[in-house]
C-alpha positions in Angstrom: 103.1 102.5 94.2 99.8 102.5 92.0 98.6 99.1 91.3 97.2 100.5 88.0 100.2 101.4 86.8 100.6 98.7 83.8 97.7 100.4 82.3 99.0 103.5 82.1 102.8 102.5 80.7 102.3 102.1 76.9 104.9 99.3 75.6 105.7 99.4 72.2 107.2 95.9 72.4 104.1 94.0 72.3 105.9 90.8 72.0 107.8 90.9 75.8 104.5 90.5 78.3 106.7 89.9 80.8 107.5 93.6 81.2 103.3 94.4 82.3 103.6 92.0 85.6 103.8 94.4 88.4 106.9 93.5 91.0 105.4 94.0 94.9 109.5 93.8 96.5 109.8 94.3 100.1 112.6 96.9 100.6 114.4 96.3 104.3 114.5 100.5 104.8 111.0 101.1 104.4 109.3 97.7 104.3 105.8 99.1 105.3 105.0 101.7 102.5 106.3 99.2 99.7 105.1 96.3 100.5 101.8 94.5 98.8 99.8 94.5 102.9 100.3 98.6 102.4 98.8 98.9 98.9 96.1 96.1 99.3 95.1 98.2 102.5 94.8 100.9 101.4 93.8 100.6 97.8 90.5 97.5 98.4 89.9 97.3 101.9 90.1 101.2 103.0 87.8 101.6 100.0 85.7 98.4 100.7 85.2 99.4 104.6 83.7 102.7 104.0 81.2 101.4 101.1 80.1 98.2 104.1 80.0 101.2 106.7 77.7 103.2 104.3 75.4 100.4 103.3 75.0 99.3 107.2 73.5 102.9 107.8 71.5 102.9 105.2 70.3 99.8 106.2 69.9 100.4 109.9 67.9 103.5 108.5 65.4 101.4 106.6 65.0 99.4 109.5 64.8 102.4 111.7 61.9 103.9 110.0 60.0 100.7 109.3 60.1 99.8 112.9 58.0 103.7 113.2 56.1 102.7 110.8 54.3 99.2 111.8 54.0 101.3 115.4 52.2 103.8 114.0 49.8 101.4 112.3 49.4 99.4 115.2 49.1 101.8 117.3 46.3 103.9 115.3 44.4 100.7 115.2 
């Protein structure tokens, strides 16, 4: 289930637009790999988590190194 899908799928019949709305339907089999919680997981906030995670290093890194920095200038003063 790829929610980019409608962009793929070229329609020749421009006129139906209903056929382009994905359909997120619960099956009662296998409920959790179709459902919309499953592909919004995994497809924005997997992706979303690990970009925040990499930005708060960075930025603990920043701070890190600035912290060193102001003690080596005050203490070389």
């Amino acid at each position: 289930m790829f929610p980019y899908a409608h962009f793929f799928n070229i329609n020749g019949d421009k006129n139906n637009q209903s056929s382009d709305v994905l359909e997120c339907i619960v099956h009662d089999n296998n409920s959790l790999t179709s459902s919309c919680i499953f592909t919004f997981g995994f497809y924005y906030v997997l992706p979303l988590s690990i970009i925040f995670l990499c930005y708060l290093r960075v930025f603990m890194y920043v701070r890190r190194t600035g912290y060193q920095v102001v003690k080596r200038l005050v203490s070389s003063t």
